[in-house]
N, C-alpha and C positions, 0 to 999 in steps of 0.2 A: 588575315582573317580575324574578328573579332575575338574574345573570350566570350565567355557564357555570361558576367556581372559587366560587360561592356554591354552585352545584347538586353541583357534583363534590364539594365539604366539605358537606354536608347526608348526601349519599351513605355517605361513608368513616363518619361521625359515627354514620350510623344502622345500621351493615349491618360485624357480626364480620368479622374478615380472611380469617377459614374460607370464609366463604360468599360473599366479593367476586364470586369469579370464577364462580359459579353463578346470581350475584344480575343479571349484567351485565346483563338486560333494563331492571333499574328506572329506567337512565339510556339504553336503547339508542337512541331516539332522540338523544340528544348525542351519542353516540361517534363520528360523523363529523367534529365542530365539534372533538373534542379531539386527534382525529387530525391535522385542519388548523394546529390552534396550538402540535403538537411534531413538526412534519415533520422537525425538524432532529436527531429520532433515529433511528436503525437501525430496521428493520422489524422483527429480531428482540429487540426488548427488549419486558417486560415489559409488561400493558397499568398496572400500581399503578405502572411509573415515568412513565408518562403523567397519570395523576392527579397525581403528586407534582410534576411541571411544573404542570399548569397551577393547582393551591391557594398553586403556592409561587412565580406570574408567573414562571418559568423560559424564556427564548428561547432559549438557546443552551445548547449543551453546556458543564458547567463546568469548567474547566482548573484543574491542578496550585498551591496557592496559594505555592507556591517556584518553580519553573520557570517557571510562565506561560503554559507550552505544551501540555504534553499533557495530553488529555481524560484525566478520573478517574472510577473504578470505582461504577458504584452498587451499591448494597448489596443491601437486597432488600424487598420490602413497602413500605411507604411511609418506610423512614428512611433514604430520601436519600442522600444523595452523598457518598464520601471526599473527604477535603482533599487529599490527595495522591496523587499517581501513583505514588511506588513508595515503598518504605523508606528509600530512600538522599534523598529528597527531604524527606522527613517528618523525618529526623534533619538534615539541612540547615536547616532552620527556627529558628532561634536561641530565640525562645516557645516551641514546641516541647520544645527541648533541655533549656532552662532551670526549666521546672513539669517535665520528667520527672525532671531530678538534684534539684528541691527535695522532690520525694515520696520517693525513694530514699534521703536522706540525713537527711531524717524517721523515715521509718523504718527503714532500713538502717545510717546512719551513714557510707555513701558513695554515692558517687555513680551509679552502677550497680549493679542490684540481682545482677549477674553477678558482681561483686565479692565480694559478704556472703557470709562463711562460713557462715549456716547455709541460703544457697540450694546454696552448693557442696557441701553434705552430705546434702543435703535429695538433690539431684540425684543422688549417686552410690550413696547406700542404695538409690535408687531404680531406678536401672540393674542395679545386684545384686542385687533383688528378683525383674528383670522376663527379663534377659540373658545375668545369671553374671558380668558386667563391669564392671569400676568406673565405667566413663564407655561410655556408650551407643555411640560412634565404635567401639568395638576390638571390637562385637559382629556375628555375621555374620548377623546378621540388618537391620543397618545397611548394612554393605559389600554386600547383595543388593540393597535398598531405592537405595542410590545407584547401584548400575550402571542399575539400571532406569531411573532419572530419568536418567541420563546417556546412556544411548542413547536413550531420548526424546526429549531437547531436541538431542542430536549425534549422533546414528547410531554411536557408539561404547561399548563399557564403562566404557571406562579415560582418565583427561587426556591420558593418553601417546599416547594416539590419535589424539586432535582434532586439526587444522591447524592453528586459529585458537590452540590454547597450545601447540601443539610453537614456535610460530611467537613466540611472547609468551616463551617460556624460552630461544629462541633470544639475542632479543638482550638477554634480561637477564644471558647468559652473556658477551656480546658485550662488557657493559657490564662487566661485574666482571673479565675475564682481563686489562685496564688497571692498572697501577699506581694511574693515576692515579684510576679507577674512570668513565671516558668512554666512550662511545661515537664508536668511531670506525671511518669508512667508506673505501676508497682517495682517492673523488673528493671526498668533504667532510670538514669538520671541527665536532664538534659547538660551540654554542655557548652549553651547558646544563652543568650538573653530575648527579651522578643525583639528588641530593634533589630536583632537578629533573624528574627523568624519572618519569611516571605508567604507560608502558606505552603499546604500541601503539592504543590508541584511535581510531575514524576519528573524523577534526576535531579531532583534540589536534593543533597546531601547532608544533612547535619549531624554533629558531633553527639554522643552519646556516652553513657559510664555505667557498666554492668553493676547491679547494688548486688549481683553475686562474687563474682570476681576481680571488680574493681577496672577491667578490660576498658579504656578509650577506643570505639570504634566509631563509623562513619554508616550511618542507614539513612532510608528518606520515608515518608509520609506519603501514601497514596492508595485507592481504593480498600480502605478500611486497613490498609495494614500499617503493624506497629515496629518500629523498631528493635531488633534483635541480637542479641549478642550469640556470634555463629559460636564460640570454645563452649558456651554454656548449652545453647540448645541449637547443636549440628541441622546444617541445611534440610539434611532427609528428612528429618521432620516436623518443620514446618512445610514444607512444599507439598502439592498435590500428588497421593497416591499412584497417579498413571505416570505422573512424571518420574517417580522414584522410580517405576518402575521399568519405562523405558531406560533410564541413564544405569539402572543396577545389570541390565540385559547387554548394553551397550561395553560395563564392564566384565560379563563374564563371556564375553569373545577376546578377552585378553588387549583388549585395549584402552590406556591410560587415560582420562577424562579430568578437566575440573567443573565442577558444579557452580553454577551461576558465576561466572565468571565478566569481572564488570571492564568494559572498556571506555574510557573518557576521551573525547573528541573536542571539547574545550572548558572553559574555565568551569560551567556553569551546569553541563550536563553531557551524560555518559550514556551508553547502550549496557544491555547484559545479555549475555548469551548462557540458558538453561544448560547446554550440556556443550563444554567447546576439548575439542582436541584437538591440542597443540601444534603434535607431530604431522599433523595432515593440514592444519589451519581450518579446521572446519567446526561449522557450530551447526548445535541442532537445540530447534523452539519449540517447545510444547506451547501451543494457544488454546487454553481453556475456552470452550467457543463462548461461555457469557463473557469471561471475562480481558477477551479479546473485540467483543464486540462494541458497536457505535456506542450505546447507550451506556455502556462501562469506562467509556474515553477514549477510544480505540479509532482515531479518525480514517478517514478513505485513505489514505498515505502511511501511515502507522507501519504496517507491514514492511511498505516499499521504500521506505524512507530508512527502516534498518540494515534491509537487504542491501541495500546502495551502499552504508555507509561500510560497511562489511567486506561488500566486492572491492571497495576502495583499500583497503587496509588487506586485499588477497586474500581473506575468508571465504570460503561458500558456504551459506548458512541457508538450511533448510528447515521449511516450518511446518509441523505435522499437527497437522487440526486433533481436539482432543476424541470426536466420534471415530475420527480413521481408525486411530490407536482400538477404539472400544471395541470397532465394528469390524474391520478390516487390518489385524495387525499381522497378520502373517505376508500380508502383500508390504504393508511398511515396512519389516523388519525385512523382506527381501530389496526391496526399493536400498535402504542403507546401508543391507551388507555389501550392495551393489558398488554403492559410493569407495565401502572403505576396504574392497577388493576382496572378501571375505565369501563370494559368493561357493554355494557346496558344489553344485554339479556344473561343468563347464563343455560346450559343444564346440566343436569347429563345424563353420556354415558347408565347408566344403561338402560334409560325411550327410549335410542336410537336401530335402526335395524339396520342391516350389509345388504347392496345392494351391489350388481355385477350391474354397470354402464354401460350403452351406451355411443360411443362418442360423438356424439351429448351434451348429458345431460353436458358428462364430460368437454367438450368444452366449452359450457357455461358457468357452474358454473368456473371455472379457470381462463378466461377472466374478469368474473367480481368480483370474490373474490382476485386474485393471482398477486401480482404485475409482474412476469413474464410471467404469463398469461398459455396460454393451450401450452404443448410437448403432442408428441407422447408418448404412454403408453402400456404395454401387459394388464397388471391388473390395473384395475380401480376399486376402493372397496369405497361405501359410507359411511356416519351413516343418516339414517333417523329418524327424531322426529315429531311426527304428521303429516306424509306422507310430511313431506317436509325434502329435501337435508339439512344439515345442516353443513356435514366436509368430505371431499373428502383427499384421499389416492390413488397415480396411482405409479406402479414400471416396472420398462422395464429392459432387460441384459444393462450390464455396457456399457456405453456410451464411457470412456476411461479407463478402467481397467479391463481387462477379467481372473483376477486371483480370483474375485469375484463371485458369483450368480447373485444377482438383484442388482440393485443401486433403491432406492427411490427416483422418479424425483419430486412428487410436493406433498407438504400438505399444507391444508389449512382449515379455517372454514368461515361458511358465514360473511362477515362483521358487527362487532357490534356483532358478538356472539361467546362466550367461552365456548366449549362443554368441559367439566370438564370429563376427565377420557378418552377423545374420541379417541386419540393417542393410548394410551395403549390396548383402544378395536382393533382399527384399524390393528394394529400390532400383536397383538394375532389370529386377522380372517386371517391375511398371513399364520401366524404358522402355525394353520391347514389347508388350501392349503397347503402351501409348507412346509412341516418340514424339517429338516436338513440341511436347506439352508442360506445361511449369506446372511446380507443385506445392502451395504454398503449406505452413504450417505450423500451429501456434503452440510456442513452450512454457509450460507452467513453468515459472519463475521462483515457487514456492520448492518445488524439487530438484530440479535444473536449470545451467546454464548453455544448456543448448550446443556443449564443446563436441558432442558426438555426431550431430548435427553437419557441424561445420567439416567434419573428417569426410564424410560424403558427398561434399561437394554443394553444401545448401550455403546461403547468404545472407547476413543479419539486414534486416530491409524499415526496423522500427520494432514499434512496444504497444501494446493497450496499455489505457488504465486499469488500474485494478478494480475485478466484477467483484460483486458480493453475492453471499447467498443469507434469504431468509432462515430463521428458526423461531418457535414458540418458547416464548420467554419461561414457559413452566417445563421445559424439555429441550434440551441440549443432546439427545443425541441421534436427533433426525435434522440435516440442513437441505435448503431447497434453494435450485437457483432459481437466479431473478428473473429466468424466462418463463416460470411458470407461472406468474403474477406478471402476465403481461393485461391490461385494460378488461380484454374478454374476462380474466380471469377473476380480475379485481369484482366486477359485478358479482361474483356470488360469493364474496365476503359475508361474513354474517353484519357487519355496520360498515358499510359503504353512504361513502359523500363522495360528489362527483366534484364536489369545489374543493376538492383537498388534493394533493397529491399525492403519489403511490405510495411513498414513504409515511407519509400523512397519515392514509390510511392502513395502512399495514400496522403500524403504533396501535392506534385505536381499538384493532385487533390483535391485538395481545403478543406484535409479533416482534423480534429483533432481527439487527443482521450484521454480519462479519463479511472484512474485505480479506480480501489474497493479497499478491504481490501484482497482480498483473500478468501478463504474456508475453513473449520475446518470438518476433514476425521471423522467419525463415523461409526461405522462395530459393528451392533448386529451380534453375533454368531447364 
């Protein structure tokens, strides 16, 4: 009998590219078996990049062959996967570099083909063909082309606009009104030169010298901040209030902490985790919601890209938005003490009842145990312990997947208390409702790793990308998700364009947004 990458290459071999995606029955029975063997893709990739795992033994996503880190691009159809993750990594590649200057100077007779004068003529006939202008840049049909993509990727036209290089020309101006061409601040002294200095980068590190204490230490340059000498002016206070205030909370449960504690990952740049304990390997992020957001540098991956590097290194790191803290801390501070087994009142499910809920009831308790508070639900199932509510369970048909039964929208228990066993019950009083029914269900990633999950018998099955939510850039402590700015919504914007897109227009409306980490797919059978 065949294997599965015998059946998939029999497939591809016998059946045009045209007609793959029409022909999908001839293998439909396997499609379930090829889904299981490249769970470790997005849901939304292609189903030919599934085939191309599994003809080509593929388990994991492939990384950048210079970096090492970041997932790279597949192409499309069946050929497979770029080498690298961006330009700047691909020209990094020394092989690379080397066959592209020996074909250039083959035939160019240097080294880059940008060099050869008859590409530089080639190019500029070509502009004056197409522009009226010797070089394509001084055309305004370029200068229109680049505002667009510049207010795309930065909500602005013009560089002059941006923060993040108002901020980049700042101190390169900083750097140059020196004789001696330094960089220098009242309270430190650099201990770089500029051929030294790359620019403000987050995780570029440069050396520094307290002009109070005379301390060498190592800080970097980024979103307005300066370098610091921590013996002179301790972490508490320069960091944001909420954060002290969580990590001084975190130490009066008696547990050991280091504050901003920096972790490097290679030569050139490092992660830092706001509050990490050692003894548990665990870190906790406070994300200031501006200064976690897009428009502060904060990209779609930001989050998810630290979470990763974290789980690699056995960290669980949780990241608590700064409204949660403002708005809802008693359910965060129950949520952690959850984590760090600190919780005060403790139930065994056994001593508990299984109630069928009203919404009313169910409204309530969700608002004020459930950081996302109450959705809509079909089944709503409690545990009661001495006639009081203690851990609520609600499930509806799938929200965005109808290849499922139910999806689980919300669990939770009362704050401050840890019904021991009370999931397992929860989940068992489904079964008998509904047998033979799957249940899928998606884990914030921001809080958990979904390990409780797996004790009950669920299945990691894939990931989203990470969703964002809107907020108004003059107010940080209301965020909105991005279902509620869905099209319908967008029309009663106060400045709606219909040739812009949501983000587009969301900017123009004064609005920003911050990513999560994503969700972790779980589907009990």
């Amino acid at each position: 009998m065949k294997n599965l990458k015998d059946i998939v290459k029999d497939f591809v071999d016998s059946t045009p590219s045209r007609q793959r995606c029409r022909t999908h029955k001839k293998i439909k029975e396997h499609v379930s078996k090829i889904f299981e063997k490249t769970v470790f893709l997005n849901d939304q990739v292609q189903f030919s990049q599934r085939m191309y795992c599994v003809i080509n033994d593929i388990t994991t996503h492939p990384l950048c062959l210079t970096c090492k880190k970041q997932r790279v691009n597949y192409k499309q159809g069946l050929q497979g996967y770029r080498k690298y993750c961006s330009a700047k990594c691909r020209n990094e590649d020394p092989k690379w570099q080397s066959n592209h200057e020996a074909i250039c100077l083959k035939k160019f007779g240097v080294k880059s083909a940008s060099q050869a004068k008859e590409i530089k003529e080639r190019k500029r006939q070509k502009s004056l063909e197409k522009y009226g202008t010797e070089w394509v840049t001084q055309s305004k049909h370029f200068k229109k082309e680049a505002e667009k993509t510049m207010f795309k990727k930065y909500g602005v036209k013009h560089n002059s606009q941006n923060e993040d290089i108002k901020l980049k020309k700042k101190n390169k101006i900083l750097i140059q009104s020196y004789s001696d061409r330094i960089l220098t601040y009242t309270h430190v002294q650099p201990q770089f030169n500029i051929e030294e200095y790359t620019g403000v980068e987050y995780y570029k590190l440069y050396k520094w010298k307290c002009a109070k204490c005379n301390k060498i230490f190592e800080d970097y340059l980024n979103n307005a901040h300066s370098p610091v000498c921590r013996v002179c002016y301790p972490i508490g206070k320069i960091i944001s209030k909420p954060e002290t205030e969580l990590a001084d909370w975190i130490e009066s449960l008696g547990i050991e902490i280091q504050r901003n504690k920096r972790f490097s990952y290679d030569k050139r740049k490092s992660y830092e985790i706001d509050i990490y304990i050692p003894e548990l390997k665990m870190g906790i992020e406070f994300d200031g919601i501006y200064w976690h957001s897009e428009l502060a540098g904060k990209d779609k991956n930001y989050h998810l890209n630290k979470t990763d590097f974290f789980a690699s290194q056995n960290i669980n790191l949780i990241h608590v938005f700064e409204n949660e803290w403002m708005f809802k801390k008693e359910i965060v501070k129950s949520i952690i003490k959850n984590q760090l087994n600190l919780t005060d009142d403790k139930i065994h499910a056994r001593k508990c009842e299984v109630k069928t809920l009203a919404i009313e009831i169910t409204r309530d308790f969700l608002n004020s145990n459930h950081l996302q508070g109450y959705s809509h639900a079909k089944i709503k199932l409690g545990l009661y312990y001495q006639e009081e509510l203690v851990s609520i369970f609600t499930v509806n048909k799938p929200r965005f997947n109808n290849n499922y039964d139910y999806e689980l929208v919300r669990y939770c228990n009362k704050v401050n208390t840890r019904v021991m066993g009370g999931f397992s019950k929860l989940i068992k009083a489904f079964k008998d409702m509904y047998p033979n029914k799957n249940l899928l269900s998606y884990v914030d990633r921001r809080y958990s790793q979904a390990k409780g999950y797996e004790k009950v018998g669920f299945k990691y099955i894939g990931f989203t990308s990470p969703n964002y939510w809107y907020f108004k850039n003059n107010d940080f402590t209301v965020i909105y998700n991005r279902l509620k700015f869905r099209k319908k919504e967008l029309l009663k914007l106060e400045n709606f364009n219909e040739n812009l897109t949501e983000w587009e227009n969301m900017q123009i409306n004064n609005y920003n947004r911050i990513y999560d980490c994503g969700n972790l797919k779980m589907l009990l059978e």
